[in-house]
N, CA, C and O atoms as a GROMACS GRO file, in nm:
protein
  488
    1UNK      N    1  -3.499   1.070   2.016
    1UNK     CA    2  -3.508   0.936   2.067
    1UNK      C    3  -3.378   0.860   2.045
    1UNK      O    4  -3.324   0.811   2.144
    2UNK      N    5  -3.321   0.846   1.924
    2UNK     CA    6  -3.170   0.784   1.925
    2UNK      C    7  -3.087   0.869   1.950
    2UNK      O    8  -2.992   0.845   1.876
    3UNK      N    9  -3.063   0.968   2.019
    3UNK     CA   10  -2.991   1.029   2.117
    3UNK      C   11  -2.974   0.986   2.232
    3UNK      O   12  -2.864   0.980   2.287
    4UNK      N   13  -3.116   0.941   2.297
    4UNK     CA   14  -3.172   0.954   2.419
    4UNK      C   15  -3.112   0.776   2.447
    4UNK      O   16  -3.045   0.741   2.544
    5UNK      N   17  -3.155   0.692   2.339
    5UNK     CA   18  -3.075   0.554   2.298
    5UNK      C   19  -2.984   0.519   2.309
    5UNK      O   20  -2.960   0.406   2.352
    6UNK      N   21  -2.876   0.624   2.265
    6UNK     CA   22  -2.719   0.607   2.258
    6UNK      C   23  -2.667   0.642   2.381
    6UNK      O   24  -2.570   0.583   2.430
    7UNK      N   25  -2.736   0.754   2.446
    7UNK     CA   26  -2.688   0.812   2.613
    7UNK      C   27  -2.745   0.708   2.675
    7UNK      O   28  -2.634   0.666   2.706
    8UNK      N   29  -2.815   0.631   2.719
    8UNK     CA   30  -2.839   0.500   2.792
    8UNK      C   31  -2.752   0.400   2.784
    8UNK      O   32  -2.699   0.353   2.884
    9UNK      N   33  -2.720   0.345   2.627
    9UNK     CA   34  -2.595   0.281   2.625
    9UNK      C   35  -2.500   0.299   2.618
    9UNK      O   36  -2.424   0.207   2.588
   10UNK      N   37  -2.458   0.410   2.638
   10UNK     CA   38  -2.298   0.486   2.735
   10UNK      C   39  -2.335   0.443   2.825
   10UNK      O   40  -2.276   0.342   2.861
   11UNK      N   41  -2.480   0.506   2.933
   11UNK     CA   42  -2.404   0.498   3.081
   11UNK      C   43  -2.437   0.376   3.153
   11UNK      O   44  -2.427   0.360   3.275
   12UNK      N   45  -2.494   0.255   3.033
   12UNK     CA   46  -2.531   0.150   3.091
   12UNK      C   47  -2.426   0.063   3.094
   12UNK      O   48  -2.413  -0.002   3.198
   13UNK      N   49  -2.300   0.037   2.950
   13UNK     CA   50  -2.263  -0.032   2.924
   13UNK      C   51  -2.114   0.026   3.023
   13UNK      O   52  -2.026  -0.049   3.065
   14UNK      N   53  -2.120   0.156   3.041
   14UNK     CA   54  -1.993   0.221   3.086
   14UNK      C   55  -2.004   0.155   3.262
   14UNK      O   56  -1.906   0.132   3.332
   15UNK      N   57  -2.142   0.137   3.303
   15UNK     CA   58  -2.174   0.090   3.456
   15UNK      C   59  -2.156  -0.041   3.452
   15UNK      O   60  -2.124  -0.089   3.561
   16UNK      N   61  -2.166  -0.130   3.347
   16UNK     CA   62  -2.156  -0.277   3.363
   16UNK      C   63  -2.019  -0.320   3.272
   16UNK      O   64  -1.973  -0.434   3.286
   17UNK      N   65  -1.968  -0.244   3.198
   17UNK     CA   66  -1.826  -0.319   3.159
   17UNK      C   67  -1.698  -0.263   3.186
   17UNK      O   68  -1.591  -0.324   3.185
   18UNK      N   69  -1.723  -0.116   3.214
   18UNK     CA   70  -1.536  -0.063   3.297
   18UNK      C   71  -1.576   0.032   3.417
   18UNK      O   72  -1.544   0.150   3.429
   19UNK      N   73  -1.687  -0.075   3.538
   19UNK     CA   74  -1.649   0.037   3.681
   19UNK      C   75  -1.534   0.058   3.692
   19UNK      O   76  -1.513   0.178   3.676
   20UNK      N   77  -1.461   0.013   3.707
   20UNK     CA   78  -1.324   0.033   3.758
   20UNK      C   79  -1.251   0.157   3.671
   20UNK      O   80  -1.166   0.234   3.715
   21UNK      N   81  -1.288   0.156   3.582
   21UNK     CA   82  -1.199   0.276   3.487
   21UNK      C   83  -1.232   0.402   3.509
   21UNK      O   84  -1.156   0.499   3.513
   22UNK      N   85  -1.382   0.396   3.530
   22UNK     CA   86  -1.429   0.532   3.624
   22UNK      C   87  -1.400   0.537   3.809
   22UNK      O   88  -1.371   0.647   3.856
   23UNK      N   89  -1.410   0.420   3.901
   23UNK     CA   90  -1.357   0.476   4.009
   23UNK      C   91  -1.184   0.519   4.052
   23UNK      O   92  -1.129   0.569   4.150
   24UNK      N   93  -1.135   0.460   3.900
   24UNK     CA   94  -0.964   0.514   3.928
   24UNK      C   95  -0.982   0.649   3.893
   24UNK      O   96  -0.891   0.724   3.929
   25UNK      N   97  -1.069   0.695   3.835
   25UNK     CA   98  -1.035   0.846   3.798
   25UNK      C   99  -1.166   0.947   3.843
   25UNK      O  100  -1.194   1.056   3.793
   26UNK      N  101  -1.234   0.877   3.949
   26UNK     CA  102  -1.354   0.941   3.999
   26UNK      C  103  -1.426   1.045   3.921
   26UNK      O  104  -1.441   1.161   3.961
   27UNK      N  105  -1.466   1.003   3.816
   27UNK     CA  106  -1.553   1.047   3.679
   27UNK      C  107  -1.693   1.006   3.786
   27UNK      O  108  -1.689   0.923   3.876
   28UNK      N  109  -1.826   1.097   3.743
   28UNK     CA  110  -1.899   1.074   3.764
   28UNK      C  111  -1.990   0.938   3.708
   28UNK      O  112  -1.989   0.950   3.585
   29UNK      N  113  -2.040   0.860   3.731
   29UNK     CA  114  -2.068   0.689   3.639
   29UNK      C  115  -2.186   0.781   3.570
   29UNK      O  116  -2.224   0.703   3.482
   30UNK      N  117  -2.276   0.913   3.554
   30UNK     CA  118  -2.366   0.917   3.470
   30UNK      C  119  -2.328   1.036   3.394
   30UNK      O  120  -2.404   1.116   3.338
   31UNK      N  121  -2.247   1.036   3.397
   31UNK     CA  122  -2.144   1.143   3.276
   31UNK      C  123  -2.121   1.080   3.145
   31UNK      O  124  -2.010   1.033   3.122
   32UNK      N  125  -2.196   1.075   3.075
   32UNK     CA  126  -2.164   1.101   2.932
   32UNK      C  127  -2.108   1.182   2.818
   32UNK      O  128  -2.095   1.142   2.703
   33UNK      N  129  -2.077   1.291   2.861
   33UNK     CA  130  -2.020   1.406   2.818
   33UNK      C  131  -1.875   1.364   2.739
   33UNK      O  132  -1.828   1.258   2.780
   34UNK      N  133  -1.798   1.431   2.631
   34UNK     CA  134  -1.702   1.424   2.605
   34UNK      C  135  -1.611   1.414   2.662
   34UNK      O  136  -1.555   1.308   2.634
   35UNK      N  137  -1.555   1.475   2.740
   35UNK     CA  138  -1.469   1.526   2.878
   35UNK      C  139  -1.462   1.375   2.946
   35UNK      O  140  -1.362   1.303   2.952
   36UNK      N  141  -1.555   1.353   2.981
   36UNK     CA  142  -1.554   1.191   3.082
   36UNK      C  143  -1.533   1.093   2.961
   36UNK      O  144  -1.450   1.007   2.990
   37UNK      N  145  -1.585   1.080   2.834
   37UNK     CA  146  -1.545   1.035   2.746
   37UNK      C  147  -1.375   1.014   2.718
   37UNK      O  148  -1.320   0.907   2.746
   38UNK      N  149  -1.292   1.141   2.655
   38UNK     CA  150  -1.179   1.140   2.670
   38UNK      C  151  -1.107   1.083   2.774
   38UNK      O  152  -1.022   0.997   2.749
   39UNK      N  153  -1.132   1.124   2.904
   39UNK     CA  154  -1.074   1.083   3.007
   39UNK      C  155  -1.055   0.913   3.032
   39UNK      O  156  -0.977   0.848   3.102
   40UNK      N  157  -1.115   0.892   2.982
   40UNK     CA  158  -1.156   0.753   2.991
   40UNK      C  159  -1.070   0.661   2.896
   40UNK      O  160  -1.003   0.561   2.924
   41UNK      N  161  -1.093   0.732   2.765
   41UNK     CA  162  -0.994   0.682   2.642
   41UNK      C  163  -0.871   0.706   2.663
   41UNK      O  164  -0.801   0.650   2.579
   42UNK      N  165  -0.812   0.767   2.740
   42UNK     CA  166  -0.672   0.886   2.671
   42UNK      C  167  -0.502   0.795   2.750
   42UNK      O  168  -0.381   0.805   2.734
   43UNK      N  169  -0.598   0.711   2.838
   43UNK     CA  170  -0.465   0.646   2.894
   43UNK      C  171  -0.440   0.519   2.787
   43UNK      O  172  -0.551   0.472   2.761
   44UNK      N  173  -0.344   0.455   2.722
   44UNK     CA  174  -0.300   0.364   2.660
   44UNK      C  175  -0.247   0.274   2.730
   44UNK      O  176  -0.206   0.189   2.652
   45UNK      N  177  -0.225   0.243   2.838
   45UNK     CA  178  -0.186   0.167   2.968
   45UNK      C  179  -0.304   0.090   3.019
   45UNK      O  180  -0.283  -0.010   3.088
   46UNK      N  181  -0.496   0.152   2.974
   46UNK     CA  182  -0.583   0.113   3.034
   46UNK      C  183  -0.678   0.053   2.957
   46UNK      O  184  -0.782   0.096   2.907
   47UNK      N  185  -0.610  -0.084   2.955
   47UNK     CA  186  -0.627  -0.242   2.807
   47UNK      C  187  -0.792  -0.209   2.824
   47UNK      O  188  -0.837  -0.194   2.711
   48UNK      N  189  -0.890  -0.194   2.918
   48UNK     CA  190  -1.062  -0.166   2.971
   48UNK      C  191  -1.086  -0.069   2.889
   48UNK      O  192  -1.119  -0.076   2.771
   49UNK      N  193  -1.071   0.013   2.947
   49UNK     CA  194  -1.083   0.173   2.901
   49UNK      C  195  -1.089   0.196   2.730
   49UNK      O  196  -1.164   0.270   2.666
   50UNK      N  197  -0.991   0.113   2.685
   50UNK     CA  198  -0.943   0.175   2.575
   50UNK      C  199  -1.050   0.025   2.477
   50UNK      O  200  -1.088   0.023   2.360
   51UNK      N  201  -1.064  -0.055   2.561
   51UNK     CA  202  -1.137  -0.161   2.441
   51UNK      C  203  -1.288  -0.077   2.437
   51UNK      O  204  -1.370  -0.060   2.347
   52UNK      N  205  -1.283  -0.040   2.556
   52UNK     CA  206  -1.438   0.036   2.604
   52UNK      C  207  -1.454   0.110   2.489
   52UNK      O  208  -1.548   0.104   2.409
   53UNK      N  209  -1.344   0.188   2.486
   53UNK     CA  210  -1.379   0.324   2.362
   53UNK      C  211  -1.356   0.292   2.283
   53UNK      O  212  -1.378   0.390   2.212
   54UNK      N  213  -1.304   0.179   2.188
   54UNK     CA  214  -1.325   0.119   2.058
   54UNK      C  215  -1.475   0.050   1.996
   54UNK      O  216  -1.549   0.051   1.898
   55UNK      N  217  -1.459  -0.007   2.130
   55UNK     CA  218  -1.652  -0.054   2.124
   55UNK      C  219  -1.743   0.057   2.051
   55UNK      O  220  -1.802   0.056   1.943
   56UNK      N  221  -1.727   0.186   2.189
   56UNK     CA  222  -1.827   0.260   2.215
   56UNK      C  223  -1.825   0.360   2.041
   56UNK      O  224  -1.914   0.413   1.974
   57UNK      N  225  -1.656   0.342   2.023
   57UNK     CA  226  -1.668   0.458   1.862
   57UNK      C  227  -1.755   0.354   1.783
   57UNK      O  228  -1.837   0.406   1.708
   58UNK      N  229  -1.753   0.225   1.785
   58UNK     CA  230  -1.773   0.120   1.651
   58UNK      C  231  -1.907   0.127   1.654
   58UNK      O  232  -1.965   0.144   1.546
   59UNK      N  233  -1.994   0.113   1.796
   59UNK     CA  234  -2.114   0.096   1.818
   59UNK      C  235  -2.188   0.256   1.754
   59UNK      O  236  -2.293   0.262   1.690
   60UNK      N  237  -2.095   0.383   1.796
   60UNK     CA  238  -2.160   0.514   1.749
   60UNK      C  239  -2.202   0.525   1.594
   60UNK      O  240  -2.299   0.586   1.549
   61UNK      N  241  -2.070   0.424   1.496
   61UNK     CA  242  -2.042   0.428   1.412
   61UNK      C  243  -2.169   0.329   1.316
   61UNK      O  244  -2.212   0.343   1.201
   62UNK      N  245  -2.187   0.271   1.380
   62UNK     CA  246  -2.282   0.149   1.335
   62UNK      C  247  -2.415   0.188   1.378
   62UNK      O  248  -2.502   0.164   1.294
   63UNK      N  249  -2.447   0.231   1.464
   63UNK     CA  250  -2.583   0.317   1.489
   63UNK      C  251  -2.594   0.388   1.375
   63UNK      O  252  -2.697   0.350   1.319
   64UNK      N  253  -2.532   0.486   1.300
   64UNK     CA  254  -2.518   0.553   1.208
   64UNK      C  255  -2.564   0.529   1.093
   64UNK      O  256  -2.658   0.588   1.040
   65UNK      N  257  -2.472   0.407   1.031
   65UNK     CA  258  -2.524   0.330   0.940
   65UNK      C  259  -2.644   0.297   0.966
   65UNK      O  260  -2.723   0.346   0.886
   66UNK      N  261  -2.708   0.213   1.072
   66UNK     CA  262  -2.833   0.140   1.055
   66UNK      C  263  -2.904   0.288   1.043
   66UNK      O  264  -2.986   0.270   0.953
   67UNK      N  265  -2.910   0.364   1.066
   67UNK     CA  266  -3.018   0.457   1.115
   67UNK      C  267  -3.064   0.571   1.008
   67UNK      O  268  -3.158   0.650   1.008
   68UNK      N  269  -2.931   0.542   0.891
   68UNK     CA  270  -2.962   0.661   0.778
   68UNK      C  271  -3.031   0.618   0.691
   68UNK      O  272  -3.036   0.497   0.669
   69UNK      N  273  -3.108   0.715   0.616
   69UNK     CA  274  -3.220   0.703   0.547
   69UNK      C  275  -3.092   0.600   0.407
   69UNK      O  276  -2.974   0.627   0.381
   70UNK      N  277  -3.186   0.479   0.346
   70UNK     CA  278  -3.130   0.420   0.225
   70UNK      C  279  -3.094   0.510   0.138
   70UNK      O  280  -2.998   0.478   0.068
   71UNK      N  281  -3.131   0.593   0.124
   71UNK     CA  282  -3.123   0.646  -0.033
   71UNK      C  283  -2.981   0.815   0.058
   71UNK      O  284  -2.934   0.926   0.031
   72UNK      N  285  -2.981   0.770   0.103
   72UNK     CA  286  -2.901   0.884   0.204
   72UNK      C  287  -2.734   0.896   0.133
   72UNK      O  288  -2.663   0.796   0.136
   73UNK      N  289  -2.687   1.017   0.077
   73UNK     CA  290  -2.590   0.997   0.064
   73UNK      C  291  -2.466   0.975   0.187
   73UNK      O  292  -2.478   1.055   0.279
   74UNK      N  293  -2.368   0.893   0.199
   74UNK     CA  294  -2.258   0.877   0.318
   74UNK      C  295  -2.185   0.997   0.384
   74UNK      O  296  -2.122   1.071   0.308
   75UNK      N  297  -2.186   1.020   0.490
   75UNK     CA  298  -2.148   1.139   0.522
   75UNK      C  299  -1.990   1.106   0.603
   75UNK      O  300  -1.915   1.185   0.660
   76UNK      N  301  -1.977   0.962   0.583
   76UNK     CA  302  -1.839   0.916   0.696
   76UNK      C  303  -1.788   0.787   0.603
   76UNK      O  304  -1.835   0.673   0.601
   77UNK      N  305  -1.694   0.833   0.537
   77UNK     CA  306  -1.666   0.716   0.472
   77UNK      C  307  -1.478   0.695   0.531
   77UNK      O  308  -1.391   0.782   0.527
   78UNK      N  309  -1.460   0.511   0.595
   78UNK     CA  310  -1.351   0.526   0.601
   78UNK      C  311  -1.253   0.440   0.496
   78UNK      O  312  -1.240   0.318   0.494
   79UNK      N  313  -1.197   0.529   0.421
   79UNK     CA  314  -1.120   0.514   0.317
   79UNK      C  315  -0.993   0.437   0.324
   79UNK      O  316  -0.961   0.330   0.272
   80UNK      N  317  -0.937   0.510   0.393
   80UNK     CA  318  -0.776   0.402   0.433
   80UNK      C  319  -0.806   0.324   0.521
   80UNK      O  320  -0.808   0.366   0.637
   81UNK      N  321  -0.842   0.173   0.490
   81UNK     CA  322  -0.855   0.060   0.524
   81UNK      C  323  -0.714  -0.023   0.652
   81UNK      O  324  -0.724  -0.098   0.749
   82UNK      N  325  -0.611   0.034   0.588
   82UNK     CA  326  -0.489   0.006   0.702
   82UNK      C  327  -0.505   0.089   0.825
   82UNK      O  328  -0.430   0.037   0.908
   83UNK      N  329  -0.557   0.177   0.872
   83UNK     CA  330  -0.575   0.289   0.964
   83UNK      C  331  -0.620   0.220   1.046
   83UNK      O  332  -0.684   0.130   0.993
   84UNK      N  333  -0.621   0.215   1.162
   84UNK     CA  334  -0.590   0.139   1.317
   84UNK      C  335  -0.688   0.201   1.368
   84UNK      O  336  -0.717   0.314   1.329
   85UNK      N  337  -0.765   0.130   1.475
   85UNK     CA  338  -0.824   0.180   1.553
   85UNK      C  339  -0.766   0.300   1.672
   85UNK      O  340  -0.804   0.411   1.708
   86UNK      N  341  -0.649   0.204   1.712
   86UNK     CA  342  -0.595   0.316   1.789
   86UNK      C  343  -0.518   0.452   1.717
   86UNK      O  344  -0.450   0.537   1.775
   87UNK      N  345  -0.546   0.447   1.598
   87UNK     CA  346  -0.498   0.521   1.542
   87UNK      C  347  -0.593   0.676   1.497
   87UNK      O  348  -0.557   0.792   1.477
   88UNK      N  349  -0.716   0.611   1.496
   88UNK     CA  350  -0.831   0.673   1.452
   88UNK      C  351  -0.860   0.754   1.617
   88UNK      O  352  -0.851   0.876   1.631
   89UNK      N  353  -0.888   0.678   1.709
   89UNK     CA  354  -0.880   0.716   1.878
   89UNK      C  355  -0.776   0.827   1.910
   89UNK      O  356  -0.787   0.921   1.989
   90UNK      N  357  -0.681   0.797   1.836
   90UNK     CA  358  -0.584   0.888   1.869
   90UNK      C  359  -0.596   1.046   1.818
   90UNK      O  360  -0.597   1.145   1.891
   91UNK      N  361  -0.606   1.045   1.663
   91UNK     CA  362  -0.671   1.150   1.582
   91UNK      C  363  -0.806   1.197   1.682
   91UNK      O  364  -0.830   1.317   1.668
   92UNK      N  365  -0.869   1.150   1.747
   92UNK     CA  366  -1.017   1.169   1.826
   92UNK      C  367  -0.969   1.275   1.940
   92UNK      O  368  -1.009   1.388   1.972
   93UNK      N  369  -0.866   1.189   1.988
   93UNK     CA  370  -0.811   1.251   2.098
   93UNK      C  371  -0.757   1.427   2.090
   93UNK      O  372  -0.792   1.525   2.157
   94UNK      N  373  -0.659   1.413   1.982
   94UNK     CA  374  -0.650   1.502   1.963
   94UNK      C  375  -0.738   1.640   1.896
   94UNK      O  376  -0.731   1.759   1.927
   95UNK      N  377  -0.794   1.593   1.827
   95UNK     CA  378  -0.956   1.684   1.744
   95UNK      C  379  -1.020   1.745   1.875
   95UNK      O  380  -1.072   1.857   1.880
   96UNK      N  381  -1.010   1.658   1.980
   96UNK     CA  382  -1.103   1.692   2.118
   96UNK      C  383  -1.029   1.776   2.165
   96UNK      O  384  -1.092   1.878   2.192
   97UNK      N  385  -0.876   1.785   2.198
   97UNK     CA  386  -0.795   1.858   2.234
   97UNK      C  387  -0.860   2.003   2.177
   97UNK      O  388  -0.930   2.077   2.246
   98UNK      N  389  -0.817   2.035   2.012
   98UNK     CA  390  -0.827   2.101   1.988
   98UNK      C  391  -0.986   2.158   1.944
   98UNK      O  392  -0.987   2.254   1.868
   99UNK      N  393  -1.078   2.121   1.975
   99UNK     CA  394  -1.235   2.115   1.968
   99UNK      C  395  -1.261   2.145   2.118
   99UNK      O  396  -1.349   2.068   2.157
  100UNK      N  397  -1.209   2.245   2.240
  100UNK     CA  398  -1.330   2.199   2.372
  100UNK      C  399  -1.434   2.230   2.329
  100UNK      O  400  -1.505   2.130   2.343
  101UNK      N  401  -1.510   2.336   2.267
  101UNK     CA  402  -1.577   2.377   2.262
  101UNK      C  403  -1.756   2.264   2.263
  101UNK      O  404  -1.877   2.280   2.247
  102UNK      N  405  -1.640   2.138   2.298
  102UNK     CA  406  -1.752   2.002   2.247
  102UNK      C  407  -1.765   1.957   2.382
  102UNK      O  408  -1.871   1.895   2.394
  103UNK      N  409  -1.699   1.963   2.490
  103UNK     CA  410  -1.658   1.854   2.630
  103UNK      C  411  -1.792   1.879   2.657
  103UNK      O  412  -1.850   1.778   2.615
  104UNK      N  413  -1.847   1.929   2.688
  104UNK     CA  414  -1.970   1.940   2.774
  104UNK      C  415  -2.077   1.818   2.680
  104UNK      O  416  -2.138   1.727   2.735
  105UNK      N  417  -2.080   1.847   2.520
  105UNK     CA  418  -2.193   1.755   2.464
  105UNK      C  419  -2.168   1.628   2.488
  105UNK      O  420  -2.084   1.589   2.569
  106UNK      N  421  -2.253   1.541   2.405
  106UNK     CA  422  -2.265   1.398   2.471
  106UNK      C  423  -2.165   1.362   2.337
  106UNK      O  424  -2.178   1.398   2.220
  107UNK      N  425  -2.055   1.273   2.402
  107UNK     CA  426  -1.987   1.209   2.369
  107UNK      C  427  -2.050   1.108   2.194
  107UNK      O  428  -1.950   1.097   2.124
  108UNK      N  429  -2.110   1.076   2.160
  108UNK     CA  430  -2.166   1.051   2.044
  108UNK      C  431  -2.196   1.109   1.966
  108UNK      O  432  -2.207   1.061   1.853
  109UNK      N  433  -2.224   1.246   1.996
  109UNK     CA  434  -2.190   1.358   1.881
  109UNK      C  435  -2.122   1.378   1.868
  109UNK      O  436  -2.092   1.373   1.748
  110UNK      N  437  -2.038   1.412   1.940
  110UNK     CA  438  -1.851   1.457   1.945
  110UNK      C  439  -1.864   1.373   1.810
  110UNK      O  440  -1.885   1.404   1.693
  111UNK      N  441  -1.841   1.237   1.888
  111UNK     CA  442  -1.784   1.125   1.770
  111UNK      C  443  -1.813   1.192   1.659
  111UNK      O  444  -1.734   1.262   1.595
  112UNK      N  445  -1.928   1.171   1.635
  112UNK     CA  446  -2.028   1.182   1.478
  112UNK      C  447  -1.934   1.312   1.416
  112UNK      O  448  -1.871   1.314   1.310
  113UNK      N  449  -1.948   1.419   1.519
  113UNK     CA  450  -1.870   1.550   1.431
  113UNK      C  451  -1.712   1.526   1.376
  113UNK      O  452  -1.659   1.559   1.270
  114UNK      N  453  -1.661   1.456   1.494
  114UNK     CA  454  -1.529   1.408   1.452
  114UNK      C  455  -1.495   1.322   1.294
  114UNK      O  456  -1.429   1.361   1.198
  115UNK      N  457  -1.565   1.199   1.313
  115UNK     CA  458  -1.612   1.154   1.193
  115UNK      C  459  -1.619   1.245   1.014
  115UNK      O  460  -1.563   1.240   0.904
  116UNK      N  461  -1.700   1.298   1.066
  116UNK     CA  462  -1.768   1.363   0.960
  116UNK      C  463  -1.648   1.467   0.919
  116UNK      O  464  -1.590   1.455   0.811
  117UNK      N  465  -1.621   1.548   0.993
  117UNK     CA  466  -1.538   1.606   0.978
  117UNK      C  467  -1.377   1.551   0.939
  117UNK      O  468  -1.318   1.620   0.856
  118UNK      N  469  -1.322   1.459   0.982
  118UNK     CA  470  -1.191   1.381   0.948
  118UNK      C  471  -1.244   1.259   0.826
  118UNK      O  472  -1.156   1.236   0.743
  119UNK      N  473  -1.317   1.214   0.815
  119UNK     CA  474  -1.324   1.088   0.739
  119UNK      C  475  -1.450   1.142   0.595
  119UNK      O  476  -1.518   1.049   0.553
  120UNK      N  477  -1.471   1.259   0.537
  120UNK     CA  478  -1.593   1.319   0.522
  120UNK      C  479  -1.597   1.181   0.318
  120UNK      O  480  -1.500   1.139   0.255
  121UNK      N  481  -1.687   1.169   0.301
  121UNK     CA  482  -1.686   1.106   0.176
  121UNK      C  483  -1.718   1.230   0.102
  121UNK      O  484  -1.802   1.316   0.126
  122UNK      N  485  -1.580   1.214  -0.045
  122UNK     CA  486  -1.561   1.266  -0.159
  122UNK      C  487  -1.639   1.247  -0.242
  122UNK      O  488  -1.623   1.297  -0.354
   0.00000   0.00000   0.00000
């Protein structure tokens, strides 16, 4: 069910706050997938696009939190407090590069694995 949650608000929020970022690059609008994900993020020229995918990591990120059990130990802790968003996007970018093996899943796992995997709490 919060799978099913989070893929609705991809392709709802992706249909009502950056059409345009998908008809410049004729992405399908109900593609959620990593792949349309990246594509979407990867230009730095595209001020939409790129607030889009700050949103969309913060919102993945915050689903997270609300959703883990209290007594749950942290599985994503971000430690270096100076670290940039576009900085963190960027590290994403590249993890995806070297991760296809993810393009096809839904873009919110990606995240989550990315996460977990780069930011893991000690």
């Amino acid at each position: 069910m919060k799978t099913l949650a989070v893929t609705f608000l991809f392709i709802a929020s992706t249909l009502s706050v950056a059409p345009s970022a998908f008809a410049q690059k004729d992405l399908p609008a109900d593609d959620a997938s990593t792949a349309a994900f990246v594509e979407l993020c990867k230009n730095p020229n595209d001020e939409q696009g790129r607030s889009f995918c700050f949103g969309f990591g913060e919102g993945v990120y915050q689903g997270y939190l609300a959703n883990r059990p209290v007594d749950a130990k942290l599985a994503v802790c971000f430690t270096n407090k100076s670290e940039t968003r576009s900085v963190i996007l960027q590290k994403f970018l590249v993890w995806t590069k070297a991760n296809p093996q993810f393009n096809q899943d839904r873009a919110a796992k990606t995240l989550m694995r990315f996460f977990t995997d780069q930011y893991p709490c000690k």
